[in-house]
C-alpha positions as CSV (number, residue, x, y, z in Angstrom):
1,X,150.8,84.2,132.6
2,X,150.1,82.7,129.1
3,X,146.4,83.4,129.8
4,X,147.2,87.1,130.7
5,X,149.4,87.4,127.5
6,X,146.3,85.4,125.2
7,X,143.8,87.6,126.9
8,X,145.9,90.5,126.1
9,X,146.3,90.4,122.6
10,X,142.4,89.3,122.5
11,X,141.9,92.7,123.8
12,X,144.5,94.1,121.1
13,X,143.2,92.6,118.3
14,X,139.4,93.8,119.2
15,X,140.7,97.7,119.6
16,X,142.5,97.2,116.1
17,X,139.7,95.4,114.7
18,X,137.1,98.3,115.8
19,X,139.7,100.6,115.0
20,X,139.4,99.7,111.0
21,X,135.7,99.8,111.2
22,X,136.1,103.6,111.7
23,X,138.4,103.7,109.6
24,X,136.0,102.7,106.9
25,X,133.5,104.9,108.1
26,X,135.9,107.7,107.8
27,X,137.2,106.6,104.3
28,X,134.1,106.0,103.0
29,X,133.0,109.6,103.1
30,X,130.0,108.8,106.3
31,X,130.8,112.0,108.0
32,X,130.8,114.4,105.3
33,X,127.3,112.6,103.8
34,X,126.5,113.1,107.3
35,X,127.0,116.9,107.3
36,X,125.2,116.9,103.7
37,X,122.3,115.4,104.8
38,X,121.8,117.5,107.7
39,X,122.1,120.7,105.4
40,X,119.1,119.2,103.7
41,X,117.1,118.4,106.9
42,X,117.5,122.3,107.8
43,X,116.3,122.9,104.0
44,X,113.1,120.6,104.4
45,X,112.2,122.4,108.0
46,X,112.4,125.9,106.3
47,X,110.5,124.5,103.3
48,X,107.4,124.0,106.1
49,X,108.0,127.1,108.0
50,X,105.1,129.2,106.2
51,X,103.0,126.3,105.4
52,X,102.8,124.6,108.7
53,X,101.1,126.4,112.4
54,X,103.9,127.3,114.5
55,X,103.4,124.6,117.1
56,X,103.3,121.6,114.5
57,X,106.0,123.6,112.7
58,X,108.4,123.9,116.4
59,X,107.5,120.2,116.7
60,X,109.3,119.5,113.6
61,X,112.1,121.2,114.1
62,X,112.7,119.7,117.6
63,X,111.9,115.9,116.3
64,X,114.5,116.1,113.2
65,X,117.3,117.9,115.6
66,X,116.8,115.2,117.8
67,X,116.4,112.5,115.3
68,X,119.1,113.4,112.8
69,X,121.9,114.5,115.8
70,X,124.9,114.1,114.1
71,X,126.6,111.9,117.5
72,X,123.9,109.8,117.5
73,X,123.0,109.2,114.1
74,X,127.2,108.6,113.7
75,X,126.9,106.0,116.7
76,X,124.1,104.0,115.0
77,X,125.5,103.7,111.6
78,X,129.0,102.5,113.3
79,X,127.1,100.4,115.3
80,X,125.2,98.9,112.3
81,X,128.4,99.0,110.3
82,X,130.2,96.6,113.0
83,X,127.1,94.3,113.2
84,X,126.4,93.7,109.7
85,X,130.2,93.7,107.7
86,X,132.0,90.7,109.7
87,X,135.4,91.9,107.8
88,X,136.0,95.4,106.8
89,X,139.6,95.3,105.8
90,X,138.7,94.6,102.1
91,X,136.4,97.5,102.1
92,X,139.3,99.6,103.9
93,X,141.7,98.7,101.2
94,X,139.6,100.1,98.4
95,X,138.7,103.1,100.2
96,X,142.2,103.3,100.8
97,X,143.3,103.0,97.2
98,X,143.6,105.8,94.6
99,X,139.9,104.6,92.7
100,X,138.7,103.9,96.1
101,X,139.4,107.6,97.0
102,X,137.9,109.3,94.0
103,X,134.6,106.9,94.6
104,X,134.1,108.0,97.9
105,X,135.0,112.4,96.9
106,X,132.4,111.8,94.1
107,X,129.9,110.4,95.9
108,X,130.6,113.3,98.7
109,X,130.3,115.8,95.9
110,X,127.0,114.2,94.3
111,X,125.1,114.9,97.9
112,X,126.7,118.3,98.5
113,X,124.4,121.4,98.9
114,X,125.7,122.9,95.6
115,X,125.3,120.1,93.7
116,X,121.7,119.2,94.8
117,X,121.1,123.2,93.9
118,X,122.1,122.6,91.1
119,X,120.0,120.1,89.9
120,X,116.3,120.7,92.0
121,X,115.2,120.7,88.6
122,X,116.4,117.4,87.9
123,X,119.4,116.0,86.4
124,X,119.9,116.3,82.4
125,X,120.7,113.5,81.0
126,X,124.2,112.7,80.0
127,X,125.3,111.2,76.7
128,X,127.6,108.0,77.0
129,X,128.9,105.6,74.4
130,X,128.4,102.2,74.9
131,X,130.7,101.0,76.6
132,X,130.6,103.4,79.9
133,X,126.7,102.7,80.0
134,X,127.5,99.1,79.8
135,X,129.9,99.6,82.9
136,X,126.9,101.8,84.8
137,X,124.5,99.2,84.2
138,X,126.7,96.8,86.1
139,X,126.9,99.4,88.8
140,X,123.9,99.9,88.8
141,X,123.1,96.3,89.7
142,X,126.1,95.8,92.1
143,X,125.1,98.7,94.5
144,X,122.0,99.2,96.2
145,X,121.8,102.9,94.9
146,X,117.7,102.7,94.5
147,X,117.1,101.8,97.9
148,X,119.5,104.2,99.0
149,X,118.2,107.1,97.9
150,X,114.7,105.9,98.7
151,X,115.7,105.6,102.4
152,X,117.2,109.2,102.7
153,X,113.9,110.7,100.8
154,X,111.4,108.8,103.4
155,X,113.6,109.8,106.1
156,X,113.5,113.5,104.4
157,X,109.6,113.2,104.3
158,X,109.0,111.5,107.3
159,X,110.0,114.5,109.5
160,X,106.4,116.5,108.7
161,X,104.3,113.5,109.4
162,X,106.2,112.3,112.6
163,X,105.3,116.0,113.9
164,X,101.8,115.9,113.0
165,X,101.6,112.2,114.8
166,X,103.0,113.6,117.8
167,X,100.4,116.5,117.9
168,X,97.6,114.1,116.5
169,X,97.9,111.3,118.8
170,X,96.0,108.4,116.9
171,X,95.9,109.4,114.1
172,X,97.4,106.5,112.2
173,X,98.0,103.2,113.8
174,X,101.2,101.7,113.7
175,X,100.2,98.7,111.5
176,X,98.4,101.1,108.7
177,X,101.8,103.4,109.1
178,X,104.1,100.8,108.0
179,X,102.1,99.5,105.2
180,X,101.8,103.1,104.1
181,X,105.8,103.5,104.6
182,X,106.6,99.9,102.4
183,X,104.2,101.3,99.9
184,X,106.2,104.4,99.9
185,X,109.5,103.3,99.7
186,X,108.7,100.7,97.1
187,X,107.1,103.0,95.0
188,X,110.2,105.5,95.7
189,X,112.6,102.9,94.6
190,X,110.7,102.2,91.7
191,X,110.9,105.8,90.0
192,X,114.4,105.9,90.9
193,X,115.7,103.0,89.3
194,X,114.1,104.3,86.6
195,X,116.7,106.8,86.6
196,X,119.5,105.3,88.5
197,X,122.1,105.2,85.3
198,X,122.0,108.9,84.0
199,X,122.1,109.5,88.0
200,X,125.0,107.3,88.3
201,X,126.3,108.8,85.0
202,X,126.4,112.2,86.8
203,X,127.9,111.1,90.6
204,X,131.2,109.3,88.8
205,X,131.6,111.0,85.9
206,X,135.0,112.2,87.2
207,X,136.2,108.6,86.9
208,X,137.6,107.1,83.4
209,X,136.6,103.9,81.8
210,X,139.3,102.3,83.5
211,X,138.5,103.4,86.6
212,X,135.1,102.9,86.4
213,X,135.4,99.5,85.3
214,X,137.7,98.9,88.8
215,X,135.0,100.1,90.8
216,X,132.5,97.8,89.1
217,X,135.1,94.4,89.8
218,X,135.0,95.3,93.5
219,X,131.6,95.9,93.8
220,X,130.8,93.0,92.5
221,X,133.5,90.7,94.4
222,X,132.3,89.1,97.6
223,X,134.1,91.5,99.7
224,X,132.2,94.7,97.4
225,X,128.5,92.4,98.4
226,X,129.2,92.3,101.9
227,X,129.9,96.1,101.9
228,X,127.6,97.3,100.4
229,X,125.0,95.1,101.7
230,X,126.5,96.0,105.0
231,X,126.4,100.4,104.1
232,X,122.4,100.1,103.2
233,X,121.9,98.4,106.3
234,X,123.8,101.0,107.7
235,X,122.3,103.9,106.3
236,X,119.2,102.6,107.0
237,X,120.0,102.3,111.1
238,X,121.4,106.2,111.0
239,X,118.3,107.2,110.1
240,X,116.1,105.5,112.3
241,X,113.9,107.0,114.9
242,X,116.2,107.4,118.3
């Protein structure tokens, strides 16, 4: 009986604990980046519609439907989520907080179709005193923003090449293609760290000193590390090939 009870609450306390990992997901703002980034896969197919044959150019939009399927690329980053961030509740309590809440609807808003409309020009730079750049700067080096944004452009980009693989067999080995992808994503990371403050200006300028300056704390705290750490890794898996 007290082994049925244990085993029980084992099985309770799993549910609950996978529970809060969605939860975070949710909170977070994953599904609505989600449907953001697959407005701007539909925007990178119709970018190669008159430039590319029509087979290479069905090929791509069949591989990036079936690559960037909102279920599975949703499964994979909870997946990751669960594997790499042993405790999410800390995570869940900022989201969960009023700052927490205006992080995650200004990062939502910053990838929006409007917004990157907006600004395919580039953004202008913003004028701060020295104290809020001070506070960006920390940011800055708290979050993996760089490598972020490099991982959604190479998945962006990769959607052309991974057609003309398919109808080029052999045309790259698999060795030479992921030396070619490093180089790429290092080189992406490089130019935008080079801009990542005046970017970061723009994604939470909606957030005081104050509240900037609470964000920074708890993404710098162990529990901010392991989260963030965790949400590249994260990404990263969502927007893997199948």
């Amino acid at each position: 009986m007290r082994f049925l009870l244990f085993f029980s609450l084992l099985l309770s306390s799993t549910a609950t604990l996978a529970d809060t990992y969605v939860q975070l997901y949710e909170k977070a703002g994953w599904p609505q980046q989600q449907v953001h980034f697959a407005s701007a896969v539909q925007q990178a197919q119709q970018r190669y519609k008159n430039t590319l044959p029509s087979a290479i150019y069905q090929a791509l939009v069949n591989n990036s439907n079936t690559r960037f399927a909102a279920p599975a690329m949703h499964q994979r980053a909870q997946q990751a989520l669960r594997q790499n961030l042993a405790n999410p509740n800390p995570a869940l309590a900022f989201f969960e907080s009023t700052i927490g809440k205006k992080v995650s609807a200004a990062e939502v808003k910053a990838s929006s179709p409007e917004q990157l409309t907006r600004y395919t020009q580039g953004l202008p730079v913003l004028q701060a005193d020295a104290t809020r750049r001070l506070l960006i700067r920390h940011l800055a080096n708290a979050i993996p923003a760089s490598q972020a944004g490099a991982e959604v452009t190479l998945a962006l980009g990769s959607v052309a090449a991974d057609s003309l693989s398919q109808m080029l067999p052999g045309l790259m080995g698999a060795e030479q293609a992921n030396a070619l992808l490093n180089t790429q994503r290092q080189r992406l990371i490089s130019e935008i760290s080079a801009q990542i403050d005046n970017s970061l200006l723009h994604v939470y300028q909606s957030l005081s000193d104050a509240e900037l300056e609470e964000f920074v704390t708890f993404a710098q705290s162990s529990a901010g590390q392991a989260y963030y750490q965790a949400a590249l890794k994260t990404l990263q898996a969502s927007l893997r090939q199948p």
